[in-house]
C-alpha positions in Angstrom: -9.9 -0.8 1.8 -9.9 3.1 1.5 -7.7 4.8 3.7 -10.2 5.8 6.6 -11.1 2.1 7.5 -7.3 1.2 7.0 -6.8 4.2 9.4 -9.1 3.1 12.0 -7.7 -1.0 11.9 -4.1 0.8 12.7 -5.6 2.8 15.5 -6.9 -0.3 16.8 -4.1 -2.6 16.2 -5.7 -5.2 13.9 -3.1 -4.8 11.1 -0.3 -7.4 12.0 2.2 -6.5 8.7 2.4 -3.6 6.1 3.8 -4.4 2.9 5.0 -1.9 0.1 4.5 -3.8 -3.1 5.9 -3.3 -6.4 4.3 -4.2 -9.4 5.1 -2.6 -13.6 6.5 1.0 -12.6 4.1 1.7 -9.7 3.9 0.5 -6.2 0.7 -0.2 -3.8 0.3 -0.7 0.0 -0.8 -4.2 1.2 -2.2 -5.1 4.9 -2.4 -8.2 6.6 -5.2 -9.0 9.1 -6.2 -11.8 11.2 -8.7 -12.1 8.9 -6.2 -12.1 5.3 -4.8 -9.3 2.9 -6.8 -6.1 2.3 -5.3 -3.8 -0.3 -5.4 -0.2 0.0 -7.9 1.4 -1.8 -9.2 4.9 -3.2 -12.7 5.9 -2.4 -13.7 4.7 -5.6 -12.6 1.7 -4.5 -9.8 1.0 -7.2 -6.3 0.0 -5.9 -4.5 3.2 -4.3 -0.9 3.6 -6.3 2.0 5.1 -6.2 4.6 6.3 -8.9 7.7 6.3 -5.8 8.6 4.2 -2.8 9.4 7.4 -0.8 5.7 8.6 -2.1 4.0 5.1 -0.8 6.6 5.0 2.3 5.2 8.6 3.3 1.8 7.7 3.0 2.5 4.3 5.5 4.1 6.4 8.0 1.3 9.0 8.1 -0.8 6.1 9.0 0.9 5.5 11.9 3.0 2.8 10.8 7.2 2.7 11.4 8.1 -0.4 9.8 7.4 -2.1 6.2 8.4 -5.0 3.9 9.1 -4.0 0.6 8.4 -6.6 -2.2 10.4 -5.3 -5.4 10.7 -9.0 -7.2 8.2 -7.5 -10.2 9.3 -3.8 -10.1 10.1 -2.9 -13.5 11.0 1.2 -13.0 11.7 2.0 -16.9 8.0 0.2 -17.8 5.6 2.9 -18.8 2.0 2.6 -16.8 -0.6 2.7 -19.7 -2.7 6.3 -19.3 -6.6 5.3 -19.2 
């Protein structure tokens, strides 16, 4: 879900839990809804990363959110992300 719609669900209090997952040597955002999980997306409509937490925890709070879970079991910060 790109960032406008994830914007708007915020505004209009549908998300229920922000989480700040980790995963290799990057991090993405993850939403839950009364409906499920959406995952934050980029206009293209691949998953939205981050290299930092304080980079993905800046983007959260400019959404209008003040509190996160952080999931860090598969965080692996010296793993190299592959270039493509």
């Amino acid at each position: 879900m790109n960032e406008k719609t994830l914007r708007a669900l915020v505004e209009a209090g549908a998300i229920k839990r922000i989480r700040i997952v980790a995963k290799g040597c990057v991090f993405h955002v993850e939403a839950d809804t009364p409906n499920g999980t959406i995952t934050a997306a980029t206009m293209k409509g691949k998953v939205k990363t981050w290299s930092t937490l304080d980079a993905s925890a800046r983007w959260v709070r400019s959404l209008g959110i003040g509190e996160v879970r952080i999931q860090m079991s598969q965080w692996q910060p010296e793993q190299r992300g592959l270039k493509i």
